[in-house]
DSSP file (Angstrom, degrees, kcal/mol; ACC not computed):
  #  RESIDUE AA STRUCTURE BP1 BP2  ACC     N-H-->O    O-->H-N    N-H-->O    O-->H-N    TCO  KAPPA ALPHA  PHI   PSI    X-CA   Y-CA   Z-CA
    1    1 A X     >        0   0    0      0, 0.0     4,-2.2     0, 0.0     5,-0.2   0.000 360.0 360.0 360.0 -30.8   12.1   30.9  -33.2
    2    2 A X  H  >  +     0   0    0      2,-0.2     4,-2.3     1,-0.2     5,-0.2   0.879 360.0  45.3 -64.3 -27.0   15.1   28.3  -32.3
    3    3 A X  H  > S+     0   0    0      2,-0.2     4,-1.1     1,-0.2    -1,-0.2   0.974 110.7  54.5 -86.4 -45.4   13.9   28.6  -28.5
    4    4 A X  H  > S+     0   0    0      2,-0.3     4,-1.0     1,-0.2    -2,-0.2   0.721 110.3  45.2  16.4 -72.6   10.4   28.2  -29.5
    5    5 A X  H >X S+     0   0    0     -4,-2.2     4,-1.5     1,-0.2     3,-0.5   0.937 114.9  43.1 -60.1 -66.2   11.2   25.1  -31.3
    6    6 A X  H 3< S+     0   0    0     -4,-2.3    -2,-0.3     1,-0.2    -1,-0.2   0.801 113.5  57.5 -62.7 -25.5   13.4   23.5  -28.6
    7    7 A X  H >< S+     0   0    0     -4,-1.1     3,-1.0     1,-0.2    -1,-0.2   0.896 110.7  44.4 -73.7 -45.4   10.5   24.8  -26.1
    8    8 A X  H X< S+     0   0    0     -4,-1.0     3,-1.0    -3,-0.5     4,-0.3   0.750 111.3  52.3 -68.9 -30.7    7.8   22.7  -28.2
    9    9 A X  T 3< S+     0   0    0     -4,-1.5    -1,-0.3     1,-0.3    -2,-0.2   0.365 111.8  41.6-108.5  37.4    9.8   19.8  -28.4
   10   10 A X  T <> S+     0   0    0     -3,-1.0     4,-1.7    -5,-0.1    -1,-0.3   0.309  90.0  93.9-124.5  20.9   10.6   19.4  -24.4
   11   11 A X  H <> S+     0   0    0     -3,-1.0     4,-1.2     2,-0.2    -2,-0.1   0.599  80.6  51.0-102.0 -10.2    7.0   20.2  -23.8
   12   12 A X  H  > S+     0   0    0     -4,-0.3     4,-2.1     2,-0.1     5,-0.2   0.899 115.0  49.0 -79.9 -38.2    6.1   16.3  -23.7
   13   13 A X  H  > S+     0   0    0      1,-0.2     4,-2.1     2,-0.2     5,-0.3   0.965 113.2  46.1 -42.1 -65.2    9.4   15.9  -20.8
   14   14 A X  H  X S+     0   0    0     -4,-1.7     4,-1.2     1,-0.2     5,-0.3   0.815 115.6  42.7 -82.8 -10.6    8.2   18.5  -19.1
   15   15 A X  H >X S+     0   0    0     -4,-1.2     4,-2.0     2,-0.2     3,-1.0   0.971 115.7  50.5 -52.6 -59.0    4.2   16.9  -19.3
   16   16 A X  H 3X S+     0   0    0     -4,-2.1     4,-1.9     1,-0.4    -2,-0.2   0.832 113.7  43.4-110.7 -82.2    5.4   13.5  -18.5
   17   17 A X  H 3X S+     0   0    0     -4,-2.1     4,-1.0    -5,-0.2    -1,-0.4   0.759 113.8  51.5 -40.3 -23.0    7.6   15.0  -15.3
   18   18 A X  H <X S+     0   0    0     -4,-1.2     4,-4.4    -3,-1.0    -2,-0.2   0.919 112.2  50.8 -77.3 -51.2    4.4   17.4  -14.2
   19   19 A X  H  X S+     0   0    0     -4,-2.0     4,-1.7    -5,-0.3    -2,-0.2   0.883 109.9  45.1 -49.0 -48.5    2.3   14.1  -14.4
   20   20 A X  H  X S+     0   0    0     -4,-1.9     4,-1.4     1,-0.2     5,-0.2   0.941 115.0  47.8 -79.2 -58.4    4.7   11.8  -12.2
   21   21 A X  H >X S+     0   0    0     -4,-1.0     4,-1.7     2,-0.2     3,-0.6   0.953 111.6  52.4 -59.3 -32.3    5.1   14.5   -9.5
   22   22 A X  H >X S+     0   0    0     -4,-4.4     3,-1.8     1,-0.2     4,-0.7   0.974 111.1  46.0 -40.7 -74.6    1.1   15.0   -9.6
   23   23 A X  H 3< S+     0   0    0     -4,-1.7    -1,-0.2     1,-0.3    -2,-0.2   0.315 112.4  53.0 -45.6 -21.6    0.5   11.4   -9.1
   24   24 A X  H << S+     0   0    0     -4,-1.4    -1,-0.3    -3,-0.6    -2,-0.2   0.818 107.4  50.5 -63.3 -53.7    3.2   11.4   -6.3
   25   25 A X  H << S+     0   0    0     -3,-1.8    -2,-0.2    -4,-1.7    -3,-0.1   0.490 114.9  43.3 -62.6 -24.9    1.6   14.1   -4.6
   26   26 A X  S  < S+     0   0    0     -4,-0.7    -1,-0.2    -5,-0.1    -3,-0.2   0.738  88.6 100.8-115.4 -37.8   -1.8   12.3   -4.7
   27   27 A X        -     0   0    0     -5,-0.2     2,-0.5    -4,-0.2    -3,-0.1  -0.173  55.7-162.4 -47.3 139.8   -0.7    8.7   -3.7
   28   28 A X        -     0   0    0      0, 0.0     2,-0.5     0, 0.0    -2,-0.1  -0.996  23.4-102.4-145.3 151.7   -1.3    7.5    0.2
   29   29 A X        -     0   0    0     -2,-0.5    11,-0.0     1,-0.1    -2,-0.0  -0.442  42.9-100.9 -65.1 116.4   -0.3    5.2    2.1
   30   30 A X        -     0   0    0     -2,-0.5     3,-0.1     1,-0.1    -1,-0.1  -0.181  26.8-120.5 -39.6 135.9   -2.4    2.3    2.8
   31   31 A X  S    S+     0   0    0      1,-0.2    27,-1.0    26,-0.1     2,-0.4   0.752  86.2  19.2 -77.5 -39.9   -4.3    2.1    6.1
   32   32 A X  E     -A   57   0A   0     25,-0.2     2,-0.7    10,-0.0    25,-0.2  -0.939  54.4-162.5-145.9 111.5   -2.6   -1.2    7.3
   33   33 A X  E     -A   56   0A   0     23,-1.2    23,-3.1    -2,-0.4     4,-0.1  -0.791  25.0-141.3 -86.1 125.3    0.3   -3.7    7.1
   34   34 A X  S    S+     0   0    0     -2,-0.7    -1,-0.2    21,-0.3     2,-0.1   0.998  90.2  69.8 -50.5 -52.2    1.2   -7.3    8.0
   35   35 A X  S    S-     0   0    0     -3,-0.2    21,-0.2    20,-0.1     2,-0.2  -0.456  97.1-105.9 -96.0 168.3    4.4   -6.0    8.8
   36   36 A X        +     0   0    0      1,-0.1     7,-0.2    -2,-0.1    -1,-0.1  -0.532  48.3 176.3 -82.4 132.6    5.8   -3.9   11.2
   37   37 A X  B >>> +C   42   0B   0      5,-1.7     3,-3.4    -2,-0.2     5,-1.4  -0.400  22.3 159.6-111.1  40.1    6.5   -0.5    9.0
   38   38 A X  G >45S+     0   0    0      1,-0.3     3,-3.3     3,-0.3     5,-0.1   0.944  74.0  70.7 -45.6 -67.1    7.9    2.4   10.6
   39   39 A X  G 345S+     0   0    0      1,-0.2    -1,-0.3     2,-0.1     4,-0.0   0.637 113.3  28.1   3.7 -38.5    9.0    3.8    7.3
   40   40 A X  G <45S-     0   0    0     -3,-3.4    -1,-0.2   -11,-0.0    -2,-0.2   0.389 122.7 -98.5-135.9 -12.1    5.4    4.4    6.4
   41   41 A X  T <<5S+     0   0    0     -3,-3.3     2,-2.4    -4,-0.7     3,-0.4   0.319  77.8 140.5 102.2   7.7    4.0    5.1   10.4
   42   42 A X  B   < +C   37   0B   0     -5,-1.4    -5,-1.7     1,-0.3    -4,-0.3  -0.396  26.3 121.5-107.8  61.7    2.7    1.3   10.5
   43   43 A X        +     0   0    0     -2,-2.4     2,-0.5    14,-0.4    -1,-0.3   0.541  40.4  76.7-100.1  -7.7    3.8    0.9   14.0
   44   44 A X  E    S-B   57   0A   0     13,-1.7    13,-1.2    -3,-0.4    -1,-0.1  -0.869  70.6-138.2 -94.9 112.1    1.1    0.0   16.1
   45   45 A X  E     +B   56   0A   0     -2,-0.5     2,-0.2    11,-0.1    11,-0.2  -0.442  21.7 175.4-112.5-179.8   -0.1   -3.3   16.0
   46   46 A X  E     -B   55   0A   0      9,-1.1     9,-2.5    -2,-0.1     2,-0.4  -0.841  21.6-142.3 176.0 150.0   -3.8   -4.8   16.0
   47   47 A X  E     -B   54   0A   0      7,-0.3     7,-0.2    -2,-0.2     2,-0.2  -0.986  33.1-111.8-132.3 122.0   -5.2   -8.3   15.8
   48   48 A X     >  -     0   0    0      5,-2.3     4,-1.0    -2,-0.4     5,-0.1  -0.649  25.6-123.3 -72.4 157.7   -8.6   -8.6   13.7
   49   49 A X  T  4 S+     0   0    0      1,-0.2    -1,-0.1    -2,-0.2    22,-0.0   0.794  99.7  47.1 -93.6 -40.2  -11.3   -9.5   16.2
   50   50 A X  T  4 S+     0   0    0     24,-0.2    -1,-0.2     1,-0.2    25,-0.1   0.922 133.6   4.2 -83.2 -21.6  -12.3  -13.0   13.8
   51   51 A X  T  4 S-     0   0    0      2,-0.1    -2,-0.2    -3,-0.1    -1,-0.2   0.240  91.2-135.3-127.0   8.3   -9.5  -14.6   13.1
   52   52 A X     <  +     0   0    0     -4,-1.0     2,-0.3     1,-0.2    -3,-0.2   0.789  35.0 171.3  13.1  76.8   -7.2  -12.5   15.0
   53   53 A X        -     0   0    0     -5,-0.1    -5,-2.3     1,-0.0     2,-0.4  -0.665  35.9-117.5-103.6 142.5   -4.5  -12.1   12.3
   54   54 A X  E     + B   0  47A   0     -2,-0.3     2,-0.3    -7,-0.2    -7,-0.3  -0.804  41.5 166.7-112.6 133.0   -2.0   -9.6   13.5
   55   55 A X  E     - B   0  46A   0     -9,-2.5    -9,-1.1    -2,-0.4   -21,-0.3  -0.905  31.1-112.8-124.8 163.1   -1.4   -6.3   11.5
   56   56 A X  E     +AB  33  45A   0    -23,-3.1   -23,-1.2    -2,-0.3     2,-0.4  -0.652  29.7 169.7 -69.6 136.6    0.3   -2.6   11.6
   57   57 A X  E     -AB  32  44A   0    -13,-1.2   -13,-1.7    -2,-0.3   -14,-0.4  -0.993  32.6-112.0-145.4 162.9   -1.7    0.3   11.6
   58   58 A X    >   -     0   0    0    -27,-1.0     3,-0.9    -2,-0.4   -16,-0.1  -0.359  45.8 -98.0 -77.9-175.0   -0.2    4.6   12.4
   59   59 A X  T 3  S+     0   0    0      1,-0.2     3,-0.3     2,-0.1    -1,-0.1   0.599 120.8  53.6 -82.2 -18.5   -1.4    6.1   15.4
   60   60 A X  T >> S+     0   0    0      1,-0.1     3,-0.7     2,-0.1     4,-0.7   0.176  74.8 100.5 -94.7  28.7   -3.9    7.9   14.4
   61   61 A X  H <> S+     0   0    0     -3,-0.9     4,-0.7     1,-0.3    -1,-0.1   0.532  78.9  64.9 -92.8   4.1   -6.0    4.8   12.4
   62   62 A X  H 34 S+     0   0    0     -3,-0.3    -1,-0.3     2,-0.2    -2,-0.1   0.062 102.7  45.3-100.2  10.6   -8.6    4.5   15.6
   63   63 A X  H <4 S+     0   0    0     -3,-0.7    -2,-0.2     3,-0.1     3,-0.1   0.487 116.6  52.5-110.7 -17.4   -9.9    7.9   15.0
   64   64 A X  H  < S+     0   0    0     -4,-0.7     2,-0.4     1,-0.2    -2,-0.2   0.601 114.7  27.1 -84.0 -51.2  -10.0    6.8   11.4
   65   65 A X     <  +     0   0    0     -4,-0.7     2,-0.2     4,-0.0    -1,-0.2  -0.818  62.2 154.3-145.0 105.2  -11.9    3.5   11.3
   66   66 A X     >  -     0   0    0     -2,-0.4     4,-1.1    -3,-0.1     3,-0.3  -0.663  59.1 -20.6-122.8 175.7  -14.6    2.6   14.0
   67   67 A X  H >> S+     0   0    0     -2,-0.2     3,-1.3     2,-0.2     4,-1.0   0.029 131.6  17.4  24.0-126.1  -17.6    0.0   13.2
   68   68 A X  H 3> S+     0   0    0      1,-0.3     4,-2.0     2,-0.2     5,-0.3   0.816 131.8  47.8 -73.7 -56.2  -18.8   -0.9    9.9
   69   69 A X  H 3> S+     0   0    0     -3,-0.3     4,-1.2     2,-0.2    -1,-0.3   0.707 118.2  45.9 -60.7 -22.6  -15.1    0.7    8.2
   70   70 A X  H XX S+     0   0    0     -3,-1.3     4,-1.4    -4,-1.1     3,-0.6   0.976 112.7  47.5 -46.4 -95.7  -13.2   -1.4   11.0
   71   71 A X  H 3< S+     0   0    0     -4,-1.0    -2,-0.2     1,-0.3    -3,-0.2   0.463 117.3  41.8  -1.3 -64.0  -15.3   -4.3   10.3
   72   72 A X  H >X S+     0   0    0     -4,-2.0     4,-2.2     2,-0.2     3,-1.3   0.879 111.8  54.8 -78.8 -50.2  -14.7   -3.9    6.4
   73   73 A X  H XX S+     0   0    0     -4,-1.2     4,-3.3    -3,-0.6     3,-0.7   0.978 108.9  49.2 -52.3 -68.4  -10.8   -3.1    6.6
   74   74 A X  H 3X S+     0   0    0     -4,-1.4     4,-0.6     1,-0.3    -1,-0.3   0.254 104.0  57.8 -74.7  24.5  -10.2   -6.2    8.6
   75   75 A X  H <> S+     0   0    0     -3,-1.3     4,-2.3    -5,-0.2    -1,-0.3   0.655 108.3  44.2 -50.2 -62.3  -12.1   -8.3    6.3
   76   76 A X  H <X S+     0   0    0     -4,-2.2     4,-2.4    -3,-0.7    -2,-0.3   0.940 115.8  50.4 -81.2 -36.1   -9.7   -7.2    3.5
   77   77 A X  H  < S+     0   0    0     -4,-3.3     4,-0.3     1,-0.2     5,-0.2   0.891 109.9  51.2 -41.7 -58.0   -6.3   -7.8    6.3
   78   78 A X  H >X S+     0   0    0     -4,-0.6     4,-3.8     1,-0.2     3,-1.9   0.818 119.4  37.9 -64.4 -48.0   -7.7  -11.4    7.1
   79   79 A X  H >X S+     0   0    0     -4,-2.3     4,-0.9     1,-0.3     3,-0.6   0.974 115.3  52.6 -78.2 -57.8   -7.8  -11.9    2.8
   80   80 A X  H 3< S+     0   0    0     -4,-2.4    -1,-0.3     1,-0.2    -2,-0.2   0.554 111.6  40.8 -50.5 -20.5   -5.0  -10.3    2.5
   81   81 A X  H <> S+     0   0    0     -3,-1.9     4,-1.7    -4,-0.3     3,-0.5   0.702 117.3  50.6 -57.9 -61.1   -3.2  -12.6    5.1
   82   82 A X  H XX S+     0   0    0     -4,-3.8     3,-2.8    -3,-0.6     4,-2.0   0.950 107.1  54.7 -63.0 -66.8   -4.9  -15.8    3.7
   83   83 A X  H 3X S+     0   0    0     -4,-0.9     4,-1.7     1,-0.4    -1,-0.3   0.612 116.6  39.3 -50.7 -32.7   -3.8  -14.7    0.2
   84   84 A X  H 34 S+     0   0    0     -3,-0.5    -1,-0.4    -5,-0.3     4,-0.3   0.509 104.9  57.2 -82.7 -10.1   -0.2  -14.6    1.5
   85   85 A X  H <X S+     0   0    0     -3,-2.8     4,-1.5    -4,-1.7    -2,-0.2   0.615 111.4  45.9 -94.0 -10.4    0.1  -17.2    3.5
   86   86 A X  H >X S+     0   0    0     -4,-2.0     3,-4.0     2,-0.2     4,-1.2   0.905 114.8  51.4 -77.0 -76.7   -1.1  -19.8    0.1
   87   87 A X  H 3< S+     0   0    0     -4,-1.7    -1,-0.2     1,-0.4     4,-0.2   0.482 111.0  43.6 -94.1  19.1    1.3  -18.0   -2.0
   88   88 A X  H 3> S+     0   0    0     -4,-0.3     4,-0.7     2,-0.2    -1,-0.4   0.755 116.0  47.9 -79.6 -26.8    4.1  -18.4    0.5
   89   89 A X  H <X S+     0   0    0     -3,-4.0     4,-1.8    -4,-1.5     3,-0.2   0.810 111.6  49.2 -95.5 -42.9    3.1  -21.8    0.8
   90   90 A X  H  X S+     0   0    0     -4,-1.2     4,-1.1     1,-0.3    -1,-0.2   0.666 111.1  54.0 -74.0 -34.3    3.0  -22.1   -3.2
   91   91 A X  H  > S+     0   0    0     -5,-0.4     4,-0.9     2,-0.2    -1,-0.3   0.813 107.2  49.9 -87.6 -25.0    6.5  -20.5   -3.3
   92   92 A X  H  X S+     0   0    0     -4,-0.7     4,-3.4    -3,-0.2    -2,-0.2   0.784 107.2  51.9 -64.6 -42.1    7.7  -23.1   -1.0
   93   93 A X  H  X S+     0   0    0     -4,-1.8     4,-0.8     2,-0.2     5,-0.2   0.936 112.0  45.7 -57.0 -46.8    6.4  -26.1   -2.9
   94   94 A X  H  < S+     0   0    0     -4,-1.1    -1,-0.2     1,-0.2    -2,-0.2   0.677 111.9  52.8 -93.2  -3.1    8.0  -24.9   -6.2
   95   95 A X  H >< S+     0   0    0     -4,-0.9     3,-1.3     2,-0.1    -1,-0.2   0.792 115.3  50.6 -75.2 -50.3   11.7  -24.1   -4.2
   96   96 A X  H 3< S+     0   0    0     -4,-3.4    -2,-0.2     1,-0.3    -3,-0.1   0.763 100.2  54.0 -91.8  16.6   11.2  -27.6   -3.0
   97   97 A X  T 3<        0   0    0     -4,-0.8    -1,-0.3     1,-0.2    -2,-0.1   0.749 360.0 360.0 -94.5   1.0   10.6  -29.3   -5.8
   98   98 A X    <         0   0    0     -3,-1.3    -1,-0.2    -5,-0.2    -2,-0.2   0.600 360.0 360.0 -91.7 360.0   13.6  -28.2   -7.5
């Protein structure tokens, strides 16, 4: 009954680990970077076609995203770009005012 007992009370550890390795397992890498990423495959670089803001993408992401999902991914680089270049700009302001 003592192993029983100790079994019951390591059984949330062992949920709690089961969970984090699921959730590991299940996690993917994001299509695209601003920066160059090897780490992650994000070695191949690309310009969106409107504002031709330059990003990383792996080698296989042109078998991956043609038309409309091209179209829609580089919408979200260009905001993702704009959205970093304000709050670098926003981080700069408040380094210099100090």
């Amino acid at each position: 009954q003592n192993s029983y007992s100790a079994f019951l009370q390591l059984m949330p550890v062992f949920i709690i680990i089961v969970v984090s390795v699921i959730t590991q397992l299940m996690a993917t890498n994001p299509p695209y970077s601003l920066f160059y990423k090897s780490s992650i495959g994000h070695v191949v670089s690309r310009e969106t076609e409107n504002l031709q803001v330059p990003y990383y993408v792996d080698k296989n992401f042109e078998k991956n995203y043609q038309g409309a999902e091209l179209q829609e991914l580089e919408k979200t680089v260009e905001k993702d770009y704009i959205d970093y270049i304000q709050t670098s700009c926003w981080k700069e302001k408040q380094q210099s005012k100090l």
